[in-house]
Structure formats: structure tokens, C-alpha cells
N, CA, C and O atoms as a DFTB+ gen file, in Angstrom:
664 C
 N C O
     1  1       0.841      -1.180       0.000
     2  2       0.000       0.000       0.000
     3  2       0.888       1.246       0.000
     4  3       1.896       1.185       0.704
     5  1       0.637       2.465      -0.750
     6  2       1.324       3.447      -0.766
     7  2       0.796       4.272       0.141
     8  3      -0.433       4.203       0.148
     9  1       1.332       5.165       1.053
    10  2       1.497       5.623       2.150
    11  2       1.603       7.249       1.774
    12  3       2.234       7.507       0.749
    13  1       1.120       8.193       2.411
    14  2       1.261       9.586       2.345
    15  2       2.098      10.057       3.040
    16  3       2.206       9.850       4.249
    17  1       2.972      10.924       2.199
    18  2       4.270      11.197       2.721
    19  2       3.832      12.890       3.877
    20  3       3.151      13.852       3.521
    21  1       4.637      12.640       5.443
    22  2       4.317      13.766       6.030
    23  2       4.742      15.199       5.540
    24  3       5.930      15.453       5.337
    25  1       4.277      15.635       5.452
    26  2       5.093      17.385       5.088
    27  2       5.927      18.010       5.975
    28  3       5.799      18.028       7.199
    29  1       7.025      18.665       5.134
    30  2       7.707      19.666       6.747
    31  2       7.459      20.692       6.610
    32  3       7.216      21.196       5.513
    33  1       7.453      21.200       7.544
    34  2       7.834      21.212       8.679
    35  2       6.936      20.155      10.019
    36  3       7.027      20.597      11.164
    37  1       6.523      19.480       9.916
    38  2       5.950      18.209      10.557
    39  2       6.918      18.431      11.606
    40  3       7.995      18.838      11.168
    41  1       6.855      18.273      12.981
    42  2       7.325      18.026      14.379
    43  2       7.639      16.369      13.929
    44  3       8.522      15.983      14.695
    45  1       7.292      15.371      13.081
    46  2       7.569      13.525      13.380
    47  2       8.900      13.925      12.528
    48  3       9.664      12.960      12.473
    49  1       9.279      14.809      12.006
    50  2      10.484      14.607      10.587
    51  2      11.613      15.857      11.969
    52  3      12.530      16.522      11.488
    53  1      11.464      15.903      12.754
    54  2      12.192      16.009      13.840
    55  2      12.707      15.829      14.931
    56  3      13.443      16.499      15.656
    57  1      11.917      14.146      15.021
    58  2      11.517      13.403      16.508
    59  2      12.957      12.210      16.071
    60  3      13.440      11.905      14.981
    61  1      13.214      11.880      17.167
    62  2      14.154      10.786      16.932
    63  2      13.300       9.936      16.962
    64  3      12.284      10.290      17.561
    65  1      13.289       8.473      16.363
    66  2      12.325       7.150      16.305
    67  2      12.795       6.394      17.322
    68  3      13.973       6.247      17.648
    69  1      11.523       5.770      17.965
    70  2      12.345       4.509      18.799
    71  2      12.694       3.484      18.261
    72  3      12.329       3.418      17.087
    73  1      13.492       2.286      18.777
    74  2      13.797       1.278      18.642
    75  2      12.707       0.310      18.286
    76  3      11.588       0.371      18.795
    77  1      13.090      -0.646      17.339
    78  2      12.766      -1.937      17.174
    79  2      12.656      -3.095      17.993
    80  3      13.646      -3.825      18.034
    81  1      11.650      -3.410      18.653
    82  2      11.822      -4.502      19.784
    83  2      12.297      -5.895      18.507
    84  3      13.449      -6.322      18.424
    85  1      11.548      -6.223      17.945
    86  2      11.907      -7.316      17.013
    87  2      10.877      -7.259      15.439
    88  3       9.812      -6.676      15.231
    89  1      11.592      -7.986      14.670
    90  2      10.912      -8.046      13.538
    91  2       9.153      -8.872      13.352
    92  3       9.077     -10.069      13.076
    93  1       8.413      -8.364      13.472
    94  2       6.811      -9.124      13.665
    95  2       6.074      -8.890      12.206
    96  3       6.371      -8.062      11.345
    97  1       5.119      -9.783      12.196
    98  2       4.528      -9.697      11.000
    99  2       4.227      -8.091      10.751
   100  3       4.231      -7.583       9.630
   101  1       3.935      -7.292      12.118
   102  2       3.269      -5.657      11.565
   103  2       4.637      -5.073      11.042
   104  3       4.434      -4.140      10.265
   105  1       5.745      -5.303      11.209
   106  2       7.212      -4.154      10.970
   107  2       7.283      -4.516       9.407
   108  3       7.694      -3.726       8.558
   109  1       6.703      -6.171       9.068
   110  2       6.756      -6.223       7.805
   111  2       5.772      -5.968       7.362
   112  3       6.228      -4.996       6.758
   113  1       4.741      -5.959       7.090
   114  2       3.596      -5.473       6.454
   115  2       4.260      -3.566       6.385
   116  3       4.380      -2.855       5.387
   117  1       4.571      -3.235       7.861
   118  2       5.086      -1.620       7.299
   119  2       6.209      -1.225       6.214
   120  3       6.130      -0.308       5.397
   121  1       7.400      -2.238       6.416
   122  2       8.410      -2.633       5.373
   123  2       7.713      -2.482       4.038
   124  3       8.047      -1.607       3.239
   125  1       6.964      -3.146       3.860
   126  2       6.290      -3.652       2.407
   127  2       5.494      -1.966       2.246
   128  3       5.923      -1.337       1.278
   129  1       4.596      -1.359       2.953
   130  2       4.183      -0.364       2.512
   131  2       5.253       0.766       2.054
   132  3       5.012       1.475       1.078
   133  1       6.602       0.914       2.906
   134  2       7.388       1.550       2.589
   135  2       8.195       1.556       1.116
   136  3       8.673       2.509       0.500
   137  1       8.168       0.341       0.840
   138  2       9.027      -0.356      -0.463
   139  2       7.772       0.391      -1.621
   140  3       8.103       1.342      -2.330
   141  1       6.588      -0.096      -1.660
   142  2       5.382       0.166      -2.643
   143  2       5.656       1.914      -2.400
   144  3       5.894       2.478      -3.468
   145  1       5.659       2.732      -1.318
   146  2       5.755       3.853      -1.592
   147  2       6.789       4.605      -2.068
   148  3       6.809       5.654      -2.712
   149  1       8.066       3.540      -1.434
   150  2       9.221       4.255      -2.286
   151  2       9.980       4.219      -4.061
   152  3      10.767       4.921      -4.696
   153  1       9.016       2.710      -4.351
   154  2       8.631       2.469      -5.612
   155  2       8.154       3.668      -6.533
   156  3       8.783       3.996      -7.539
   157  1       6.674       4.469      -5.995
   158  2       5.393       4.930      -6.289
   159  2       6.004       6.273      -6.315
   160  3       5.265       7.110      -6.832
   161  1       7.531       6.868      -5.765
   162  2       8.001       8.265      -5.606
   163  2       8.197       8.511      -7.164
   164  3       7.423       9.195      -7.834
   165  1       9.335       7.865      -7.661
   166  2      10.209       6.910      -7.326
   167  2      11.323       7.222      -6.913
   168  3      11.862       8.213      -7.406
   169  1      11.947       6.512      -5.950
   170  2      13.038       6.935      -5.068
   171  2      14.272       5.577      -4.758
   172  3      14.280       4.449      -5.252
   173  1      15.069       6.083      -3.946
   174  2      16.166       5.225      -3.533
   175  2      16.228       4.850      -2.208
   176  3      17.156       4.336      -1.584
   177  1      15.016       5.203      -1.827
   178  2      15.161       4.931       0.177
   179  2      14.263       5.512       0.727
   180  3      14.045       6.661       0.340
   181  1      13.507       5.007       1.703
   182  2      12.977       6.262       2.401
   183  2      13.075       5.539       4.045
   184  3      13.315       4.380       4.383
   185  1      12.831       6.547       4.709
   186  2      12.670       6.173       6.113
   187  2      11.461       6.341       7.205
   188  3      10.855       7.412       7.157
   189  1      11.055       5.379       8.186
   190  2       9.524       5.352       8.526
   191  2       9.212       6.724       8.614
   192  3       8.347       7.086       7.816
   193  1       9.704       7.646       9.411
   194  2       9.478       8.593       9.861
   195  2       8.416       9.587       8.442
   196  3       7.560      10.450       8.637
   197  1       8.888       9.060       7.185
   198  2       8.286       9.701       6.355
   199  2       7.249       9.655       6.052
   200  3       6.915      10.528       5.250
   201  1       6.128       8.610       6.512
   202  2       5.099       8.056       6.412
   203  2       4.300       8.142       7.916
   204  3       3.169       7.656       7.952
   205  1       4.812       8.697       9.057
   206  2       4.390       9.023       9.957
   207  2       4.469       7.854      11.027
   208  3       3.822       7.761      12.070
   209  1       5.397       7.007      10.525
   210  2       5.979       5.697      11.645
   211  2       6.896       6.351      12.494
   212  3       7.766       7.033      11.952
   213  1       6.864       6.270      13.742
   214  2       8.024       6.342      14.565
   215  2       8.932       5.461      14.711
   216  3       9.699       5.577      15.666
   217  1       9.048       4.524      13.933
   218  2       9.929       3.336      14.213
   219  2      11.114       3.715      13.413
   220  3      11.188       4.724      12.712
   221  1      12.378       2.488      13.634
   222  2      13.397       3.312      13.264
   223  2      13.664       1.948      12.232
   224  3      14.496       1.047      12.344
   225  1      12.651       2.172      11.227
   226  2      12.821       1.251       9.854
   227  2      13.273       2.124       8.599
   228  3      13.253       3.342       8.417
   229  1      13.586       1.326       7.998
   230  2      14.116       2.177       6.669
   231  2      14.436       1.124       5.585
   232  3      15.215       0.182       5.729
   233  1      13.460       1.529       4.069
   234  2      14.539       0.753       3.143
   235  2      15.260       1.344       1.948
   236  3      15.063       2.451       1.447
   237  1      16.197       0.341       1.549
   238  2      16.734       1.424       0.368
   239  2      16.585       0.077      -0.920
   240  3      16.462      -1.136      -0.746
   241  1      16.646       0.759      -2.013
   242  2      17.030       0.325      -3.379
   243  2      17.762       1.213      -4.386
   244  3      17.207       2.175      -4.918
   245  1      18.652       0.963      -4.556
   246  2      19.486       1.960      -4.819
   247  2      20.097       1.159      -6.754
   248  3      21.051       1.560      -7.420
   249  1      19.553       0.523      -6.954
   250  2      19.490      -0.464      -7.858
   251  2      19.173      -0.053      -9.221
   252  3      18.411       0.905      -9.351
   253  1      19.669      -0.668     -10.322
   254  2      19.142      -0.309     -11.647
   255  2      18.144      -0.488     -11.807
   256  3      17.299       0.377     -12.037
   257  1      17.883      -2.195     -11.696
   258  2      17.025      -3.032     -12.144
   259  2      15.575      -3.261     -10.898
   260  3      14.648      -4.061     -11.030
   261  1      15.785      -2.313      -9.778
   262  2      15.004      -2.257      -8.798
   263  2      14.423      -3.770      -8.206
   264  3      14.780      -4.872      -8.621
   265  1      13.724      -3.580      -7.443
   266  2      13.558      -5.017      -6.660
   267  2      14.146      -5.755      -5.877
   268  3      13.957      -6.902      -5.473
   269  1      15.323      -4.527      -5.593
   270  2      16.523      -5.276      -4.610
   271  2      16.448      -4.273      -3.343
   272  3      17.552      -4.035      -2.852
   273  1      15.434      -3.696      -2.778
   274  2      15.266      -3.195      -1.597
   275  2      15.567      -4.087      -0.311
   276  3      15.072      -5.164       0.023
   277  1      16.917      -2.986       0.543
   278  2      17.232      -4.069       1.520
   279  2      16.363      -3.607       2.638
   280  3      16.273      -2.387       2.774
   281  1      15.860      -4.197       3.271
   282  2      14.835      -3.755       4.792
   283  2      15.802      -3.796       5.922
   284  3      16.545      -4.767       6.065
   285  1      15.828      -2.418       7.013
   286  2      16.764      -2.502       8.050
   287  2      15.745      -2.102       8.948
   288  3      14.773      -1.430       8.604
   289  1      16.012      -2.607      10.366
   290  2      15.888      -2.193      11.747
   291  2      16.860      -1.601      12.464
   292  3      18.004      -2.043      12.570
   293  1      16.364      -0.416      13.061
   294  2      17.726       0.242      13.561
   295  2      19.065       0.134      13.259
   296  3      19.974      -0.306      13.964
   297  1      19.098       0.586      12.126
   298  2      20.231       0.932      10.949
   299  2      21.423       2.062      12.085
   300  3      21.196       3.059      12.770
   301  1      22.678       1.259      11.801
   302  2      23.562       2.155      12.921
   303  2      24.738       2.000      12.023
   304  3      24.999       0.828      11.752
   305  1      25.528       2.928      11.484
   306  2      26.688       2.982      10.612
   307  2      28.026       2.917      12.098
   308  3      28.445       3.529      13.080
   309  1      28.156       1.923      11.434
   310  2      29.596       1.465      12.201
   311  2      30.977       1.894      11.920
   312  3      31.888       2.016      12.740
   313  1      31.010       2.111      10.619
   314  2      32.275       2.488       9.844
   315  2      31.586       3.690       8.697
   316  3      30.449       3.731       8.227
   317  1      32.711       4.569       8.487
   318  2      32.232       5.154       7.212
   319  2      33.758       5.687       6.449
   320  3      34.631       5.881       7.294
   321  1      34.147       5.915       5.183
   322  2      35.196       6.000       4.486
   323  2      35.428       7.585       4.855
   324  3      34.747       8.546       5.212
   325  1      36.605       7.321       4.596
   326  2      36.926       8.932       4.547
   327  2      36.789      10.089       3.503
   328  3      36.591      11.303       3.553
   329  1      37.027       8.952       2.339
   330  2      36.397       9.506       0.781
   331  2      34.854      10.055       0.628
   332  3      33.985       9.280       1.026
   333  1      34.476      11.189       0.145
   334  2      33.445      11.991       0.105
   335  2      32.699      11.788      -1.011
   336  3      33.364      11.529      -2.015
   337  1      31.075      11.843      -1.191
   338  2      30.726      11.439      -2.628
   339  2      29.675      12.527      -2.608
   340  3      28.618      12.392      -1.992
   341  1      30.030      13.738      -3.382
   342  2      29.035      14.307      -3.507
   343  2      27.961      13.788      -4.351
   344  3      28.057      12.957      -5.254
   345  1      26.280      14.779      -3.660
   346  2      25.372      14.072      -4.386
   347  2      24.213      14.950      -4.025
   348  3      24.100      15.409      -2.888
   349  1      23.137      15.248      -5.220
   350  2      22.047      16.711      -4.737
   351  2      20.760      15.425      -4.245
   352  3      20.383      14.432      -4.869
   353  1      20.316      15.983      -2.829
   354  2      19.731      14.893      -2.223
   355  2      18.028      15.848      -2.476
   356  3      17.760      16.879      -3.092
   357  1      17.482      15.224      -1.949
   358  2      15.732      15.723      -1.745
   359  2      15.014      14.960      -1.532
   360  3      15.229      13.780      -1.807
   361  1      13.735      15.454      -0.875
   362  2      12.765      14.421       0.052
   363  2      11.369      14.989      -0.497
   364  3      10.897      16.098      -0.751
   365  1      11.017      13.850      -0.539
   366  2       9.637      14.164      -0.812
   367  2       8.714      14.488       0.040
   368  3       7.563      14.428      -0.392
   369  1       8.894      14.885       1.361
   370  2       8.456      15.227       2.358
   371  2       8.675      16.907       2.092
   372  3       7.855      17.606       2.688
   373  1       9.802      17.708       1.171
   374  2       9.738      18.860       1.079
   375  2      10.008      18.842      -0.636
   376  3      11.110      18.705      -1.168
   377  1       8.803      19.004      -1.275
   378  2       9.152      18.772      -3.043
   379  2       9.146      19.753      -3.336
   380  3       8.356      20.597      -2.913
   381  1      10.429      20.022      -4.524
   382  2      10.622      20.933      -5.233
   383  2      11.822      21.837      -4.655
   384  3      11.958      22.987      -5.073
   385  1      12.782      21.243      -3.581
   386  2      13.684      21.553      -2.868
   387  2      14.874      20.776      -2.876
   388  3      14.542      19.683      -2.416
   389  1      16.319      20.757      -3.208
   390  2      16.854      19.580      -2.650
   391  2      18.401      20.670      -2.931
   392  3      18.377      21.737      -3.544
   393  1      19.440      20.136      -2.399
   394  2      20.976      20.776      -1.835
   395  2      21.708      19.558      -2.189
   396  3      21.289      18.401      -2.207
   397  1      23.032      20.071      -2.507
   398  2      24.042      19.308      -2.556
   399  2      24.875      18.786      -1.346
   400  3      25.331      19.763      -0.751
   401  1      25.211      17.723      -0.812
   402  2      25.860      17.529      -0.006
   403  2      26.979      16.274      -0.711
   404  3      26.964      15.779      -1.839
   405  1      28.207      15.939       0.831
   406  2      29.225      15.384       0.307
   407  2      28.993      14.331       1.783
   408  3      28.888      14.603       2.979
   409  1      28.981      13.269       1.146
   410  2      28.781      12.198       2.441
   411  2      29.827      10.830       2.335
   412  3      30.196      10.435       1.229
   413  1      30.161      10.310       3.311
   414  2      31.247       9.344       2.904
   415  2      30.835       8.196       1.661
   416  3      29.748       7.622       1.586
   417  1      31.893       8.040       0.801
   418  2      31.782       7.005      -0.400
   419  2      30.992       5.559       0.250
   420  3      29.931       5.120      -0.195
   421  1      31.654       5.043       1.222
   422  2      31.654       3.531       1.703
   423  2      30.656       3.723       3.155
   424  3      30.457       4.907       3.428
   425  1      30.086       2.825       4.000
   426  2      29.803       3.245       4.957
   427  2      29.340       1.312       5.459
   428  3      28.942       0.439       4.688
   429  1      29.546       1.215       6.694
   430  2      29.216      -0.075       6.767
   431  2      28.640      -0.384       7.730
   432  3      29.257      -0.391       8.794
   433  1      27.385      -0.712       7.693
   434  2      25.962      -0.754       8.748
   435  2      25.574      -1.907       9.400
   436  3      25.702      -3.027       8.904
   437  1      24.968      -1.622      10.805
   438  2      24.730      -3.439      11.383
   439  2      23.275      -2.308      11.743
   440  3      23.073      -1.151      12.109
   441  1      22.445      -3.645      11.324
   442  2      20.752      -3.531      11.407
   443  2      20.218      -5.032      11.502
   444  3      20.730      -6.118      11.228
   445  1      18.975      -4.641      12.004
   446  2      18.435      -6.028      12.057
   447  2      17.744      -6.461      10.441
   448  3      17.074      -5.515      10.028
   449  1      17.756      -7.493       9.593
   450  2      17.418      -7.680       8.593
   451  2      15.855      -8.322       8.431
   452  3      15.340      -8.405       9.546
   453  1      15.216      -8.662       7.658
   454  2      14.056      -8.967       7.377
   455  2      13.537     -10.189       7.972
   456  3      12.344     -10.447       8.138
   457  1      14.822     -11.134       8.367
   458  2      14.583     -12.240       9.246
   459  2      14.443     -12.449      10.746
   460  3      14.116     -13.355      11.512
   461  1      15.038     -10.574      10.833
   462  2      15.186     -10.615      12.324
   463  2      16.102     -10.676      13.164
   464  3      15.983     -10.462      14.370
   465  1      17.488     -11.097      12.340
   466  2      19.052     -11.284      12.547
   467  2      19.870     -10.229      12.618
   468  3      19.693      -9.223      11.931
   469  1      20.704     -10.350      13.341
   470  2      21.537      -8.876      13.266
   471  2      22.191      -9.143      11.644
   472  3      22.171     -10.056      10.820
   473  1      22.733      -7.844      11.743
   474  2      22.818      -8.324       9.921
   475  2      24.395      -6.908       9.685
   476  3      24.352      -5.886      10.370
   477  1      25.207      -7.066       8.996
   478  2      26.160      -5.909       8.617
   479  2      25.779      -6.079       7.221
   480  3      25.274      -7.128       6.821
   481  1      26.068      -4.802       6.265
   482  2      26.469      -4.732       4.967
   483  2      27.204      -3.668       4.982
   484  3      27.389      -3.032       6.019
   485  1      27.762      -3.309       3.732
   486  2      28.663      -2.359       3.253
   487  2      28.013      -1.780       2.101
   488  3      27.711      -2.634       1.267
   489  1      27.649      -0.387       1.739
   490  2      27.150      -0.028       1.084
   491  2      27.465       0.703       0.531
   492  3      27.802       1.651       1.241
   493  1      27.626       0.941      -0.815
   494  2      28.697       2.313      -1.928
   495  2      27.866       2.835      -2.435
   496  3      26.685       2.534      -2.603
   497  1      28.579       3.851      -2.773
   498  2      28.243       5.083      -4.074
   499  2      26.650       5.593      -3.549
   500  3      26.562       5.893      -2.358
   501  1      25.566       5.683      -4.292
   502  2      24.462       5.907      -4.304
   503  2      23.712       5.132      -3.218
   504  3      22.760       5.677      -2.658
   505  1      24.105       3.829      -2.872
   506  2      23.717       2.961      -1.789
   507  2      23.926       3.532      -0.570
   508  3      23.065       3.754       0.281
   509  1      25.049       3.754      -0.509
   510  2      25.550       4.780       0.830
   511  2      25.342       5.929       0.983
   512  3      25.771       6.361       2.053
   513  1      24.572       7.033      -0.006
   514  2      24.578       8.169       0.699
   515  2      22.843       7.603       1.008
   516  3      22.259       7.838       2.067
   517  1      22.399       7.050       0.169
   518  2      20.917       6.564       0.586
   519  2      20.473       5.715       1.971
   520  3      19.380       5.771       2.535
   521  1      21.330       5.128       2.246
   522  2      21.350       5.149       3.738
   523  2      21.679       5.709       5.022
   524  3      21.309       5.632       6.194
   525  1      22.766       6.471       4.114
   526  2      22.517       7.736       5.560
   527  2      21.575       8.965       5.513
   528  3      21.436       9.912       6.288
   529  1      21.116       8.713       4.620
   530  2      19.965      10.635       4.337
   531  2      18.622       9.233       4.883
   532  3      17.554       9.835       4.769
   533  1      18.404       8.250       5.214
   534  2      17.319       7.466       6.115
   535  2      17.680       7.320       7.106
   536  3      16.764       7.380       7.926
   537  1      18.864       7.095       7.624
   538  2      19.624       6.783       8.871
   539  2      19.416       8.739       9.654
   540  3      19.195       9.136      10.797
   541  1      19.600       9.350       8.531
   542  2      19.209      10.753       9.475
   543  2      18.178      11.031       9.519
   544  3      18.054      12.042      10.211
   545  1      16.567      10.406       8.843
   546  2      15.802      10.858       9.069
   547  2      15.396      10.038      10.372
   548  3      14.549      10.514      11.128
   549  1      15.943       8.909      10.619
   550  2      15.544       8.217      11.888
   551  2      15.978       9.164      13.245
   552  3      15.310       9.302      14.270
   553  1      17.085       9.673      12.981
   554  2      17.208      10.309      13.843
   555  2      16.682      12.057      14.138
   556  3      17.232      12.954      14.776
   557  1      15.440      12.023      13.390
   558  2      14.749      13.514      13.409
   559  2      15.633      14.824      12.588
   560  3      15.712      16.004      12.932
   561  1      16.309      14.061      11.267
   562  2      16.813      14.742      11.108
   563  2      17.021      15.080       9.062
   564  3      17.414      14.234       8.259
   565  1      16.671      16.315       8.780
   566  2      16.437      16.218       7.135
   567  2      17.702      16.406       6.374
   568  3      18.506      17.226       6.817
   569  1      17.901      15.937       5.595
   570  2      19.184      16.121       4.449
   571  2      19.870      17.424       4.656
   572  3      21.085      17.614       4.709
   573  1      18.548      18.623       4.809
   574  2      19.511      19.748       4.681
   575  2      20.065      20.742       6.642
   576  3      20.542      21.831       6.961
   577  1      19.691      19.741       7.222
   578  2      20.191      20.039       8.464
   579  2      21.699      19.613       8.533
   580  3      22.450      19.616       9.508
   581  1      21.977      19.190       7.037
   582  2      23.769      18.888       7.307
   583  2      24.305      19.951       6.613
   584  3      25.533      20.010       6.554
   585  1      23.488      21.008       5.947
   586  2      24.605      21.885       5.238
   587  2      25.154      23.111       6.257
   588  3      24.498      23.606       7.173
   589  1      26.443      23.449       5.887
   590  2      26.656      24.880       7.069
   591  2      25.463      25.650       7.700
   592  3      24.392      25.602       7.096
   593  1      25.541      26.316       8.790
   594  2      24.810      27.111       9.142
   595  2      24.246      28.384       8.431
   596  3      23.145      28.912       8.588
   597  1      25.255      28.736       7.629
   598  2      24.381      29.867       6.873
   599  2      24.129      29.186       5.272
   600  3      23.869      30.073       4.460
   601  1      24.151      28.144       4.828
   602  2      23.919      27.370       3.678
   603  2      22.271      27.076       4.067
   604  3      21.424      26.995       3.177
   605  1      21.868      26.896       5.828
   606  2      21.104      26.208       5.780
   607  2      19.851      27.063       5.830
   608  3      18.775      26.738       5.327
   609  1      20.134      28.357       6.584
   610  2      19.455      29.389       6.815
   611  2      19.022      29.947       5.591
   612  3      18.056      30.709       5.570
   613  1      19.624      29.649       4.601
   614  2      19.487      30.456       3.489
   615  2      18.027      29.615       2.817
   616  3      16.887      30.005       2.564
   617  1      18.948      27.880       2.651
   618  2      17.323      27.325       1.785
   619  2      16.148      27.170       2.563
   620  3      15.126      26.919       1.923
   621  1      16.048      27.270       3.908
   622  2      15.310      26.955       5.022
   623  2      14.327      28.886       4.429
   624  3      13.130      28.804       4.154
   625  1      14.823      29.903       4.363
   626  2      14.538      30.875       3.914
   627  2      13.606      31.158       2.252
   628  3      12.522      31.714       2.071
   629  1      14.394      30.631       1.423
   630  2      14.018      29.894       0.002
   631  2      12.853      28.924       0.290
   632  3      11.859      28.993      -0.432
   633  1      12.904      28.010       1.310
   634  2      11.817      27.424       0.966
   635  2      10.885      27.939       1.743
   636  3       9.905      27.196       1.702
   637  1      10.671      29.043       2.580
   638  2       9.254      29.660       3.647
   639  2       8.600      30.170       2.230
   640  3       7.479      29.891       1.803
   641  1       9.603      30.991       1.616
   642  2       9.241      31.892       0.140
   643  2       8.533      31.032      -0.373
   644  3       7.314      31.171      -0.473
   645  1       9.029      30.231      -0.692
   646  2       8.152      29.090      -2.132
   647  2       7.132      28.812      -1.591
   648  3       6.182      28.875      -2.372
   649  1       6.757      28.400      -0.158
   650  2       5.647      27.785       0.571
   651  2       4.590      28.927       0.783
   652  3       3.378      28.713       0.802
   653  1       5.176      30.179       0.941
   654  2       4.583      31.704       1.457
   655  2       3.606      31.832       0.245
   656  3       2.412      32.078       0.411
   657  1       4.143      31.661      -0.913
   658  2       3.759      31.971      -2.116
   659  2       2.623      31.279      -3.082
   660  3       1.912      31.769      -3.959
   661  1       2.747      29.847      -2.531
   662  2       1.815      28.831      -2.652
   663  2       0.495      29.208      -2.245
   664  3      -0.426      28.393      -2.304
């Protein structure tokens, strides 16, 4: 089922999510709505928080051929490269907005997986910045809360305008 994405300034797209007690038939049934909605954008990831879950789920597909969405539970980057990959991010929670940022190339995550197992992967290029722009929305936090302080003031400004104007 496709899911309606919250708008921001939304107070949930600023809340940290709680934890995952364990994987149950409802985390997957939410999994699955997330995948159909991030399909339905179309996108490379999204995270519960965007759909108005407090849980700290997230999936990505970051894929050509799509259909390879990995499902995480409390997604926690363990490692990340030192190499930088820039990349212009945006959420569909704020459309018609998105900033460039530079986030590590490599990054390597332990989450619980679809079975319920603790689980690591390593994730590159497009895979990896797509899990951390979900990994920050779990933590109440939007793509462009990483640019400088006056980078941020500025589109945070740009976008009252666009919204003012609407």
C-alpha cells in the first residue's frame, strides 16, 4: 500500500524514532508499505518517519534493475570511508527543494534484517549516501540540516518563500 508522505515542517520529521523490539509480521507489512511507496516516488530509500511511523525502519534500493530493496531495523553505521561522494539529495516530504551535499563514499551498517538477525552490509556510491539521508531521518533529522549554518538558513529561507507563495 502506498502511504502519504508527512510534510515539513511536521514536528515527526524532527523526533528521533524509537527502537525496534523485534521483527513481527506488523514491521513487515510496514516494510512492504514503505518499499510500494518508495517504488510509487520513485526513489532510492525512504525512512519510517516519512510516512508518519516512529519506528526506526528504513529501506533502500538503490538499484538499476530495482527489486533489490534491503529492509533494516535500527540501521547504525559502524564504519564510514573517509572519501566523500558528492550528491544533490531531496525528500519528498519537502518537493521541489533539494541541496548538494558530500557524504562518505563507503559506509558499513549493522541492522536487524528482514529475518530478524543482526545483519552488517557495506554499502557504496548511491547505496551509501541513501542510507545515511534514512539513517538521518531516523534520527529527526532532514538532508539539509547537514549543510553549514548559513547554507542552511538560506534554503530553510528559500523554501518559507516558495511555501509563502503557494
Amino acid at each position: 500500500m502506498i502511504r502519504p508522505f508527512v510534510p515539513w515542517p511536521d514536528k515527526r520529521l524532527q523526533t528521533v524514532c524509537d527502537p525496534v523490539e523485534a521483527v513481527t509480521d506488523e514491521i513487515k507489512a510496514i516494510w512492504d508499505d514503505m518499499v510500494d511507496t518508495m517504488e510509487a516516488m520513485p526513489g532510492v530509500g525512504l525512512g519510517a518517519p516519512q510516512i508518519g511511523v516512529m519506528l526506526r525502519l528504513a529501506v533502500v534500493d538503490a538499484s538499476e534493475a530495482r527489486g533489490q530493496a534491503v529492509r533494516m531495523a535500527n540501521p547504525e553505521i559502524i564504519d564510514a570511508s573517509a572519501e566523500l561522494r558528492p550528491h544533490t539529495e531531496a525528500s519528498p516530504n519537502l518537493p521541489g527543494h533539494s541541496a548538494r551535499l558530500k557524504r562518505p563514499r563507503k559506509v558499513l551498517v549493522r541492522y536487524l534484517n528482514a529475518h530478524g538477525m543482526l545483519d552488517r552490509r557495506e554499502f557504496e556510491g548511491l547505496w551509501a549516501t541513501s542510507v545515511q539521508h534514512q539513517i538521518d531521518h531516523l534520527n529527526g533529522r532532514m538532508y539539509f540540516d547537514n549543510l553549514s549554518r548559513v547554507k542552511r538558513d538560506m534554503f530553510l529561507r528559500k523554501v518559507r518563500k516558495s511555501q509563502g507563495a503557494a
